[in-house]
N, C-alpha and C positions, 0 to 999 in steps of 0.2 A: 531292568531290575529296579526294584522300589531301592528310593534311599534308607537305609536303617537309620531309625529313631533315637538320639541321643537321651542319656539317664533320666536328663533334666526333660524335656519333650514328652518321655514315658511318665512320667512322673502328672505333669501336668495333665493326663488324660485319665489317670485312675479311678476317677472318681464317678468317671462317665464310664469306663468301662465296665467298672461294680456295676452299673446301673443295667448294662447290657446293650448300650447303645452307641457301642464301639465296631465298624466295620471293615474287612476287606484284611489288606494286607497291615496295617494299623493294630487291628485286633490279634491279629497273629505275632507281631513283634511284639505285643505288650505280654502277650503268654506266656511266650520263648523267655521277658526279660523278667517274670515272676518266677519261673522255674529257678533260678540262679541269684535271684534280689530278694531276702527276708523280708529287708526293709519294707519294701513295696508290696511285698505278697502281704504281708499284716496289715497293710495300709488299706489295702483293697479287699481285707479280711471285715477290717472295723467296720468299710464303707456297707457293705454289705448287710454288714447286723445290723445297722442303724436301720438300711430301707426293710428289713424285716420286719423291724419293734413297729416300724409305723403302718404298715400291710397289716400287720395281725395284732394289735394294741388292745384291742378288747376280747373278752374272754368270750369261750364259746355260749351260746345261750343254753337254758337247760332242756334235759330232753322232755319232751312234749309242749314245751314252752307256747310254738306257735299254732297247737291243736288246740287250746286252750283259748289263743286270742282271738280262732277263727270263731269258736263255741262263744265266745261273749258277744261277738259280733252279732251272731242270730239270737240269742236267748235277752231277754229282757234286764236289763243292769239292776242289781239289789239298793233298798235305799239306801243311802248314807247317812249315818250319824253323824254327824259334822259334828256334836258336841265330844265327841272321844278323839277325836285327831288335834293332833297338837306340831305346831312347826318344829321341823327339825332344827338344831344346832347349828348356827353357821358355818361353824368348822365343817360339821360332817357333811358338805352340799357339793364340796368337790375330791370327793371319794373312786376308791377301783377305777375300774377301766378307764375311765375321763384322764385321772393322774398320768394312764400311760402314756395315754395319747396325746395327751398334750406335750410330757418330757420328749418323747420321741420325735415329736412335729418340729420341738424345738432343735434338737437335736442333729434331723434331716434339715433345717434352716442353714443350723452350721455349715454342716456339709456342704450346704447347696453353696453358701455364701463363699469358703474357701473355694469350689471350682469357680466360681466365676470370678473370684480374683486371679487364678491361675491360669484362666482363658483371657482375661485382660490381659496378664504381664506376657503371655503367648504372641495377642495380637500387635503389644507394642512390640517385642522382639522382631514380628514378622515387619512390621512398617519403618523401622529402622533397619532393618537388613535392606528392604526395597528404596529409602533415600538413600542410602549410601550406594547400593547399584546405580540407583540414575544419577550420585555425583561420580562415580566414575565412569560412566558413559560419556555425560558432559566434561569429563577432563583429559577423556581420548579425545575426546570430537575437538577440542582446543589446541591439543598440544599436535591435532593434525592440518590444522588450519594456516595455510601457509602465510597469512598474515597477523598471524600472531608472535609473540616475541617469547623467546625460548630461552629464560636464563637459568645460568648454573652456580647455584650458592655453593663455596667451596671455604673449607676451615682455612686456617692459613699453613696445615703443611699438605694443604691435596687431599687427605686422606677422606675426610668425611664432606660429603656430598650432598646437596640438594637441589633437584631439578622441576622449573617453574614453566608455566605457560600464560601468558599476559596478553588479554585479547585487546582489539582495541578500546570496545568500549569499558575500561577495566577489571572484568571480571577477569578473572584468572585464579591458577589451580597450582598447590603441590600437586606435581604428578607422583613423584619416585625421587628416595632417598635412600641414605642407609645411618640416617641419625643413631645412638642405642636408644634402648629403653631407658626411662630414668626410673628412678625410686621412688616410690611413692611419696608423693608429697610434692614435688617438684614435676613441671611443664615445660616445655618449649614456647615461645612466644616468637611472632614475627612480625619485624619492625620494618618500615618505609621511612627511608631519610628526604624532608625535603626542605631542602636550605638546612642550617644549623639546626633540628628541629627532628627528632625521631619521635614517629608516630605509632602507635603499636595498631597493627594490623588483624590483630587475632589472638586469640590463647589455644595452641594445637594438641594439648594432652602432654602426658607423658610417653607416649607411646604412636604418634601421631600416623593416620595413612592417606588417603585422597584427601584433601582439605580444599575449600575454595576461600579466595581471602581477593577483595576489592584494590586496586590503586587511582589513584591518581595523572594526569601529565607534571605535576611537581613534583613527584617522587621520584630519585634520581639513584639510589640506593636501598635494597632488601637484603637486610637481615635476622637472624634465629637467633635467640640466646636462650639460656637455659631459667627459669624463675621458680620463686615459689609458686605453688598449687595454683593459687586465685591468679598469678598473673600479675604484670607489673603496671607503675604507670610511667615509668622508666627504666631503662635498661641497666640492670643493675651488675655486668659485669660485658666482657669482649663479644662478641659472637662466636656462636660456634660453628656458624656458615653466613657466608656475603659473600652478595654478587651485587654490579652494576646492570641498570637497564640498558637496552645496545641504545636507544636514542638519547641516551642522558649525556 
């Protein structure tokens, strides 16, 4: 079974679908989600008249119009007086149908130019979903590596946890924690103690999940604490998880 399409995901595809170039099971959940979405049904309303204005911009021609041009084709063209024609106004030179065409072209720009900022912000979505799958592959493949070092930052009364994998050549992973979330504005940071000297290792979010963060053989001590948004250049309170390296 197809995975159903989230608001945002539908949303992003509207403007391709107005066009008619939306397929398969895709086009089918963007239907289903117009039946039930205002929002979106209008949206996919506007998108539509636009590509109309610009298909059909100019007015029909009149009848016999092109009997008339076939007739001048064969018939020999009458003189011209070139002294009784006079240029037109320069205002009047971009008149009727042209004005439409032109609003509408611009118009279908728009268009065009929002899908393709929402097919951008799509593909970023999609390629940050896929590093963060292959950082958590690589922080399985670590934390399965029997010669990698397995520590566990812990608060000081047990309760809250963080658990590390530290290869040899120091790359190394949060695997699994149960930190909270913090409040907007504020992050977790992770510090490496080596000698009297804390290093900060990382800025992990407010809300942190696989993370990868580098050590050193001098660093003998990791810890979490909590900081403003951007992040410290010292540790500006206790931690709220430490652990020791087992070789330190």
């Amino acid at each position: 079974m197809a995975r159903g399409m989230t608001h945002d995901e539908i949303q992003e595809l509207l403007g391709v679908f107005a066009l008619d170039a939306v397929d398969g099971s895709e086009a089918a959940q963007v239907a289903a989600h117009l039946a039930v979405c205002p929002r979106c049904a209008s949206e996919v309303t506007s998108h539509r008249e636009v590509a109309a204005a610009l298909a059909h911009a100019g007015s029909p021609a009149p009848e016999g119009l092109w009997d008339r041009i076939a007739g001048a084709i064969v018939e020999p063209a009458p003189a011209l007086d070139l002294s009784r024609m006079a240029p037109l106004p320069r205002r009047q030179r971009a008149r009727g149908p042209m004005v439409g065409l032109l609003g509408a072209a611009a118009a279908m720009t728009a268009v065009l130019g929002t899908l393709v900022v929402r097919q951008d912000q799509r593909v970023d979505r999609i390629t940050a979903a896929m590093k963060q799958r292959a950082l958590e592959q690589a922080a399985a493949s670590a934390n399965a590596d029997e010669k990698a070092q397995r520590v566990t930052l812990r608060s000081d009364d047990g309760a809250i946890f963080a658990q590390t994998a530290v290869q040899e050549n120091g790359t190394s992973y949060l695997v699994r924690h149960n930190l909270p979330a913090l409040e907007e504005g504020r992050t977790y940071q992770l510090w490496g103690s080596v000698g009297t000297r804390n290093v900060s290792l990382g800025v992990l979010g407010q809300n942190p999940s696989v993370v990868s963060f580098n050590v050193n053989g001098a660093v003998t001590t990791v810890a979490i604490t909590e900081e403003e948004g951007g992040g410290s250049v010292f540790p500006s309170g206790r931690p709220v998880v430490h652990g020791f390296l087992p070789d330190a």
